[in-house]
C-alpha positions in Angstrom: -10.0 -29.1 20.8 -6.3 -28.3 19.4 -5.8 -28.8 16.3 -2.4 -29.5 14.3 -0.8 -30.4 11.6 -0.8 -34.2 12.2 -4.6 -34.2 13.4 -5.2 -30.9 10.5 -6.0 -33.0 7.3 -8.3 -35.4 9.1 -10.5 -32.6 10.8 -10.8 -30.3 7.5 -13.8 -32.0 6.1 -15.6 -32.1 9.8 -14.4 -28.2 9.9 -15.6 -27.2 6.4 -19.1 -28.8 7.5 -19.5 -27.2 10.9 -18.7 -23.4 9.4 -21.1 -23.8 6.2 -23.9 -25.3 8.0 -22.6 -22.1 11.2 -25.0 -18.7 11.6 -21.6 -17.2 12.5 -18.2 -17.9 13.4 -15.8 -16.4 16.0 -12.8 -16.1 15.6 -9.4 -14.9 17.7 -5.6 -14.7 16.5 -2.4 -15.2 18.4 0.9 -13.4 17.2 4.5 -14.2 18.3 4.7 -10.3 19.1 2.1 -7.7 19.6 3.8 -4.1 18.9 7.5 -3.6 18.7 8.6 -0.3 20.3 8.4 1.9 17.6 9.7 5.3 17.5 9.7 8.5 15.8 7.6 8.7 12.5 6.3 5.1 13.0 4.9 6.0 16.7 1.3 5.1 17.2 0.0 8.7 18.3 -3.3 10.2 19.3 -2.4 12.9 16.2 -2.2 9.8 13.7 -5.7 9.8 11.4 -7.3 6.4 10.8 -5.4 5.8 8.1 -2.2 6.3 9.6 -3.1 4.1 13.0 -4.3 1.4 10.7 -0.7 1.2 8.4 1.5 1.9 11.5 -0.3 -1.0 13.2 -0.2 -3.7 9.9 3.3 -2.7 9.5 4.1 -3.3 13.0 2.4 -6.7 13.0 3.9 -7.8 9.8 7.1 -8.4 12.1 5.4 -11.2 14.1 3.6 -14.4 12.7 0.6 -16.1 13.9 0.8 -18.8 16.4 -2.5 -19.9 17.0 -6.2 -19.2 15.7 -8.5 -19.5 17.7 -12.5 -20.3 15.8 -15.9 -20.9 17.9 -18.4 -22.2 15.5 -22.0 -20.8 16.6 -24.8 -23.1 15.0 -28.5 -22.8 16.3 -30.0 -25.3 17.5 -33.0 -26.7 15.7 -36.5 -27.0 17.6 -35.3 -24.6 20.5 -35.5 -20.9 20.6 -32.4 -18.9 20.8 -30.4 -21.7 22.0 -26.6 -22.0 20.5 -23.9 -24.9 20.4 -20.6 -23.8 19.7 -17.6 -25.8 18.5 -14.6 -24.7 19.8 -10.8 -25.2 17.7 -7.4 -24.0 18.6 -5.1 -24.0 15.4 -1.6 -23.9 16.0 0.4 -22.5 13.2 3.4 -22.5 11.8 4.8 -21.1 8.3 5.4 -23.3 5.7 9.0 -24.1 4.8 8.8 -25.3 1.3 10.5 -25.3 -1.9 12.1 -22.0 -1.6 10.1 -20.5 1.3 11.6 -20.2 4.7 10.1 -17.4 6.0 11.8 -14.9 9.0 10.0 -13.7 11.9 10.2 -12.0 15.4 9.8 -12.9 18.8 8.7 -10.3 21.2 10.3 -11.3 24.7 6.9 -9.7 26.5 4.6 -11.2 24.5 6.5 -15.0 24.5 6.0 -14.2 28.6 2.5 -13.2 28.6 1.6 -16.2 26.6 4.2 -18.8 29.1 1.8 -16.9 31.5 -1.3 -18.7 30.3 0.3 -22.1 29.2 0.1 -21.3 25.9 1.3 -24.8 24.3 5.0 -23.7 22.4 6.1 -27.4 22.0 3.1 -27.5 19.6 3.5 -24.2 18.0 6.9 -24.9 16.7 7.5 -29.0 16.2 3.3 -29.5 14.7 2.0 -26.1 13.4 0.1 -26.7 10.8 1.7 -24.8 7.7 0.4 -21.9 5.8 1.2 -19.0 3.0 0.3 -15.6 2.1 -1.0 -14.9 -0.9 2.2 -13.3 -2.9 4.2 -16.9 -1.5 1.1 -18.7 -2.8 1.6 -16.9 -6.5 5.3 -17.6 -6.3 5.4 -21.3 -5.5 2.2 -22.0 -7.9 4.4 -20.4 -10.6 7.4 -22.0 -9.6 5.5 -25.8 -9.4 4.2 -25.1 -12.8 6.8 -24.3 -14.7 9.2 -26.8 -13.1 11.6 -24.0 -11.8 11.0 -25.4 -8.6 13.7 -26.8 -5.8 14.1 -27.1 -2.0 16.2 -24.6 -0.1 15.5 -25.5 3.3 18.5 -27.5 5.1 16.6 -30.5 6.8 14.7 -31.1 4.0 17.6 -31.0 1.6 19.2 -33.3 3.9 15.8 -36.2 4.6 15.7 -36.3 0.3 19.2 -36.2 0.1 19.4 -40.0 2.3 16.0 -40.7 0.4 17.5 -40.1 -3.4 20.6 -42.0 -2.1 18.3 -45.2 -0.4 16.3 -45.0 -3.9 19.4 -44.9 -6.1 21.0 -47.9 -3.7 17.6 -49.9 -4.0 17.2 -49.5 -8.1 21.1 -50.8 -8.8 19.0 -54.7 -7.6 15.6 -54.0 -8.5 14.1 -55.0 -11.4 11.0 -53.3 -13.7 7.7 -53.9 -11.3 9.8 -54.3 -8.2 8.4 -51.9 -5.8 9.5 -50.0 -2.1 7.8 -48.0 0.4 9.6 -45.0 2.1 7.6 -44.9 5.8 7.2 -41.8 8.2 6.6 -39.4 5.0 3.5 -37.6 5.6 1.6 -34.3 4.6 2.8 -31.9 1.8 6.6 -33.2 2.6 5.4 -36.3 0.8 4.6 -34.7 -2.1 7.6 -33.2 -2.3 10.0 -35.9 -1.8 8.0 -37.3 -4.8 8.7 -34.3 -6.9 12.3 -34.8 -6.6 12.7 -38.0 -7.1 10.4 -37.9 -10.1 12.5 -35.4 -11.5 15.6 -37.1 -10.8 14.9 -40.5 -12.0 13.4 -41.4 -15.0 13.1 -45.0 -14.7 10.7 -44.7 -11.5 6.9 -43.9 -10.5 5.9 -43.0 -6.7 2.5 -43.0 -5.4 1.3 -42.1 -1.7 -0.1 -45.0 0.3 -1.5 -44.8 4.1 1.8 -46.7 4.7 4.4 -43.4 3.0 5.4 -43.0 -0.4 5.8 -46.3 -2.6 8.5 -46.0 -5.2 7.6 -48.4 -8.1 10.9 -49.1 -10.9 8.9 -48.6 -14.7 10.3 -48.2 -17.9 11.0 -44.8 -19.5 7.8 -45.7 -21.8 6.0 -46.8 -18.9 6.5 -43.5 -17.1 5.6 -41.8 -20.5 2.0 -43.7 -20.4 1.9 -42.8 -15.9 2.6 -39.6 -16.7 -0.3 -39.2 -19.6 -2.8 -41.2 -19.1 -3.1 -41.8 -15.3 -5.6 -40.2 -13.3 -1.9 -38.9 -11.1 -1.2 -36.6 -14.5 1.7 -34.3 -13.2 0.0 -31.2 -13.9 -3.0 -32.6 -11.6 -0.8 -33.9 -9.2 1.3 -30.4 -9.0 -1.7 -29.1 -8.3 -2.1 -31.3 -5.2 0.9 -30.6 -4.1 0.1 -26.5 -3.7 -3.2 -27.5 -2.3 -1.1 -29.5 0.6 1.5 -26.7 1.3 -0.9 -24.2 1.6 -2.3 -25.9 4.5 -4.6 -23.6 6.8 -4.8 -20.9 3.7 -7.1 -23.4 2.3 -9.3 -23.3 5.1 -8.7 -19.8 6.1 -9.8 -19.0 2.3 -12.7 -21.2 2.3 -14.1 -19.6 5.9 -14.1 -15.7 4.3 -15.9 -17.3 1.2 -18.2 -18.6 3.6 -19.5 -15.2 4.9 -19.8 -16.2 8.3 -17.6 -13.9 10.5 -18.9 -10.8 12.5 -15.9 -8.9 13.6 -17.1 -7.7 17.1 -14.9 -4.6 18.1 -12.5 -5.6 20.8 -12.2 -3.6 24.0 -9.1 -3.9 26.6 -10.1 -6.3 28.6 -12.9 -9.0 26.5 -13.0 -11.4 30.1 -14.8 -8.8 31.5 -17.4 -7.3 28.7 -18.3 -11.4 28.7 -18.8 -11.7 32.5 -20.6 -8.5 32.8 -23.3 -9.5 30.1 -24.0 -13.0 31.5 -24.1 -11.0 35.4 -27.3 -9.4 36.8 -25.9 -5.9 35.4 -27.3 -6.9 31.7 -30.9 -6.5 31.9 -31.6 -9.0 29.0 -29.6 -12.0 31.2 -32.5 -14.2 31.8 -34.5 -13.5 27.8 -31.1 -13.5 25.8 -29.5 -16.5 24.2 -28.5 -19.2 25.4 -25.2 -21.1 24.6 -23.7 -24.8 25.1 -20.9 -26.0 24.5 -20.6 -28.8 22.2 -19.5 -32.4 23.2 -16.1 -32.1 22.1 -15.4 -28.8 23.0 -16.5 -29.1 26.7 -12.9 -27.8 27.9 -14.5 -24.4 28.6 -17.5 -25.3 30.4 -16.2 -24.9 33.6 -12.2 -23.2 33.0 -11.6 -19.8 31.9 -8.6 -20.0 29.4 -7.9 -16.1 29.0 -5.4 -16.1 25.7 -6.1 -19.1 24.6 -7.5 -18.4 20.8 -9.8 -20.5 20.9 -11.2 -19.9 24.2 -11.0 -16.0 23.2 -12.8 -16.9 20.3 -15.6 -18.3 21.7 -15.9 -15.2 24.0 -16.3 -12.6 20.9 -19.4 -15.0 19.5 -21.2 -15.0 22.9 -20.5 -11.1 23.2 -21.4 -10.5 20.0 -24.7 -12.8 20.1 -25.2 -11.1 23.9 -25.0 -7.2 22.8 -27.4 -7.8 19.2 -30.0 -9.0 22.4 -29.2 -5.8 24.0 -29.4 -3.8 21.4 -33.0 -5.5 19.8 -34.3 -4.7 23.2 -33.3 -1.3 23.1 -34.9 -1.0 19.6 -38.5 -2.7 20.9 -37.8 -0.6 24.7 -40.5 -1.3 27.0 -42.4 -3.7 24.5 -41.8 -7.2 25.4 -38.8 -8.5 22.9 -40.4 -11.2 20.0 -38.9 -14.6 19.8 -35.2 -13.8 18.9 -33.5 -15.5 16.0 -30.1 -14.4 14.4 -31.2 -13.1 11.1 -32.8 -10.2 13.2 -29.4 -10.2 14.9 -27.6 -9.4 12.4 -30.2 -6.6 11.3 -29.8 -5.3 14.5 -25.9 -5.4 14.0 -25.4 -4.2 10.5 -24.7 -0.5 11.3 -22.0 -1.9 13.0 -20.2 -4.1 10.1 -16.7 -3.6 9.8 -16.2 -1.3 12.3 -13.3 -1.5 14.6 -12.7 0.1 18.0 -9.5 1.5 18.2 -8.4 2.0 22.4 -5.7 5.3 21.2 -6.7 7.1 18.1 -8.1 10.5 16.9 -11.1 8.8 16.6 -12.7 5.8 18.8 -13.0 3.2 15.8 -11.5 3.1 12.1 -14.4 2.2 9.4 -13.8 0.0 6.8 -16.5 -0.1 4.3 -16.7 3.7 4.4 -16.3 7.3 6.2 -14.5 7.0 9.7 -16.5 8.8 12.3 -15.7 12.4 13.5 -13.6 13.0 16.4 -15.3 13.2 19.9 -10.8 13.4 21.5 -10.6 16.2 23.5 -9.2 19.5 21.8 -5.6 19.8 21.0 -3.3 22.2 23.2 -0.5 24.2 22.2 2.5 24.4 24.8 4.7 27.9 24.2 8.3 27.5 26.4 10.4 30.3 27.2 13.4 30.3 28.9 13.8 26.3 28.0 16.8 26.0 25.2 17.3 22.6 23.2 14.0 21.1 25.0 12.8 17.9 23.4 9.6 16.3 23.0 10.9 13.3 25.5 11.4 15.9 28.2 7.9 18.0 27.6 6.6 14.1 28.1 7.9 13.7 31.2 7.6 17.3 32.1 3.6 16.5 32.5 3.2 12.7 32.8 2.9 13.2 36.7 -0.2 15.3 36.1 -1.8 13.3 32.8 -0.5 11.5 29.8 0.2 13.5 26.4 0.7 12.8 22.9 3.5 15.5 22.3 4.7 16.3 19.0 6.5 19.5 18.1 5.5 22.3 16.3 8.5 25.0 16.1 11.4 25.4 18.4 9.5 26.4 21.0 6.2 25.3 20.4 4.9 22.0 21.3 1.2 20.4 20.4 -0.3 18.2 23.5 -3.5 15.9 22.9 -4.9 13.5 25.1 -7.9 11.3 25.2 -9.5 12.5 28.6 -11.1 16.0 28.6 -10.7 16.0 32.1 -6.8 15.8 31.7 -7.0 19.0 29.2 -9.3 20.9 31.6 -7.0 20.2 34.8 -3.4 20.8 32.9 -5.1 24.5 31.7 -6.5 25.0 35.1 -2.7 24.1 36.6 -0.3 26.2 34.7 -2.9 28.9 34.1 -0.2 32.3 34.2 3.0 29.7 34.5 6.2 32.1 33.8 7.6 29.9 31.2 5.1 27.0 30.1 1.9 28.7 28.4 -0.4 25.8 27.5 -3.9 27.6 25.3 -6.3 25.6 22.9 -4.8 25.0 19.8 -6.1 27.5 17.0 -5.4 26.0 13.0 -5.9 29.3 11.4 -3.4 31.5 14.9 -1.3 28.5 15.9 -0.5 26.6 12.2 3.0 27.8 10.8 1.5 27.0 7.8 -0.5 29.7 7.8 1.2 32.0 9.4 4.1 31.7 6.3 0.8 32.1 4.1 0.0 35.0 5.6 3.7 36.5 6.1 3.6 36.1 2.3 0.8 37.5 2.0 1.5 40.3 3.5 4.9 40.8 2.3 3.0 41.0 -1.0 0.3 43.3 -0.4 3.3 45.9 1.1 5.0 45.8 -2.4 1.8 46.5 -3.8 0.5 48.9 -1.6 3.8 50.9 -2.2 4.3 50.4 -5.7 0.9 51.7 -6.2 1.7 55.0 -4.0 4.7 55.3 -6.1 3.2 55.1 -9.0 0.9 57.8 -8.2 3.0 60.3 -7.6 5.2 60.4 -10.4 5.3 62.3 -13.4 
């Protein structure tokens, strides 16, 4: 099912039902851009720590906005053992533009191809994503509506309430107080703002939203006193309804992580294939594990595979997730037959693993979020000494190997380069291969030899204990 913003306020209260009544939700996201090609310090590198992978990563996203969101509800089903229905959504997004946010953001040529590639839906994206904010725009516009320091920047919007203010204006000079006017084809949180301005713009009016669009009612200035006062539409209510509508998706986004019903599986290169593999004769647990349908709705991916699509993807981290908590309960009960499987022992099964994410380039294979990060299990570091090489870059040291195996290269002094890769076998062959070359010497790095840290440490060091040494002979042998 796609969802957007026309079809978005209907669905919410179906939506907010299906995820509290959910064991678990999955859930996928589609960005505008993956990684832009970073470079120097802001590399992704096999040297970075956790830490570093993990900012390098949010700061390279924070370029992009998302597209789509992709959510598979898993709910089990009632009287039948380990059997799931899952209700699958595509959300297409699209920032909001309102009051005096119009935010900026980057396509990525590759990635806009890549999702052409696999019909990803653009027309949809762009003219009926459904509109959301971040948390520090949600603080801004709140503050903003509340205090009445609010206005409307965007061009076509300043332009639909300019002709509206001017129809309104036109239609008062004749009307007279009780004569009413309905402004059609104003929907969604533009509504509300079209009645914001002209509330604040003319005093002798009320507006109201109907099914049919926004009816514009002439009232006297002590009539609009009593509306604005007494009626259950209060302004500071009504304001209130107004943020709840711009926000749009945050609202449901915000109620789904209050829910408590996501398990983050990690993601590995290629998910298509970890999903085939455990519903194929190679999972040993095929024929006892659980079993999952489709809901009535949602029956697009019963029989097409929709690689991309969020919602499709989404639905492919649930099954794996559900699929691997069966492998790994049978690993726990080994040759003992496996006890009628629900998910609360699932997510027993799983916990370890919460919060965990697997990280495909990194020192270490997954970054922990809820505490420690694991040690690294990365093949060793290499040092590269170059003689007879002036000026040589880490670009060309790159290159220099990439024929034999891929390096990490960062430099360490002028002629010293560190190399780290995440195959031992790549480490062991480049040794083996330019074991006694004349001018590239490639050893394991040593912190406490290699580290011209140390070495200064030491230099100093011994600098110091010279003086000493001499100042104490010296000493000695004078008068």
């Amino acid at each position: 099912m796609d969802v957007g913003a026309d079809e978005f306020e209907e669905s919410l209260p179906l939506l907010q039902e299906l995820v509290q009544e959910a064991d678990f939700v999955g859930l996928d996201i589609e960005f505008t851009g993956l990684r832009s090609n970073l470079s120097g310090p802001q590399q992704i590198s096999l040297f970075d720590l956790p830490s570093d992978w993990y900012l390098k990563t949010r700061q390279s996203v924070q370029q992009f906005t998302v597209c789509q969101i992709g959510l598979s509800v898993f709910s089990a089903i009632e009287g039948e053992a380990n059997k799931y229905i899952a209700h699958s959504c595509n959300f297409f997004l699209f920032p909001t533009t309102f009051g005096i946010l119009d935010s900026e953001f980057s396509f990525q040529a590759s990635s806009v191809q890549f999702l052409n590639q696999y019909g990803f839906n653009y027309n949809k994206f762009l003219k009926n994503g459904i509109p959301y904010m971040n948390e520090e725009q949600e603080k801004k516009i709140r503050h903003d509506i509340l205090t009445g320091n609010w206005r409307v920047r965007s061009s076509p919007d300043k332009d639909q309430i300019k002709a509206v203010i001017d129809k309104v204006t036109r239609w008062l000079d004749l009307a007279k107080e009780g004569d009413w006017m309905t402004l059609p084809g104003i929907a969604g949180f533009q509504a509300f703002e079209v009645q914001l301005v002209l509330r604040q713009a003319l005093p002798d009016i009320w507006t109201v939203l109907r099914d049919e669009g926004v009816v514009v009612k002439k009232v006297s200035k002590q009539h609009r006193w009593y509306l604005q006062n007494t009626s259950c539409d209060r302004e500071s209510c009504w304001k209130e309804n107004i943020l709840l509508s711009a926000r749009g998706f945050s609202v449901f986004f915000q109620m789904l992580v209050k829910a408590q019903k996501e398990m983050n599986f990690p993601r590995v290169s290629n998910l298509s294939e970890v999903y085939e593999v455990l519903n194929s004769d190679l999972n040993p647990t095929k024929n006892s594990g659980p079993e999952i349908v489709h809901a009535s709705r949602c029956e697009k991916y019963v029989k097409t595979k929709c690689p991309h699509e969020a919602a499709y993807d989404a639905f492919l981290c649930g099954s794996v997730l559900l699929k691997v908590a069966h492998l790994l309960l049978q690993k726990i009960h080994g040759i003992d037959p496996v006890p009628e499987s629900s998910f609360p022992q699932y997510l027993d099964v799983l916990a370890p693993y919460v919060n965990q994410v697997n990280l495909i380039r990194a020192r270490v294979p997954k970054i922990n979020f809820s505490g420690p990060d694991y040690p690294s299990i990365r093949p060793p570091i290499l040092i590269l000494s170059i003689k007879r090489w002036p000026g040589v870059s880490e670009q060309q040291v790159y290159h220099k190997f990439q024929n034999l195996c891929k390096f990490d290269v960062r430099r360490l002094t002028r002629s010293q380069f560190l190399l780290l890769t995440n195959k031992f076998k790549d480490a062991r062959n480049v040794l083996k291969e330019y074991r006694g070359h004349p001018t590239l010497c490639i050893s394991l790095y040593r912190y406490w030899r290699h580290s011209p840290d140390v070495n200064c440490v030491l230099q100093v060091c011994g600098i110091v204990t010279a003086w000493a040494l001499l100042a104490f002979i010296f000493g000695r042998s004078g008068p």
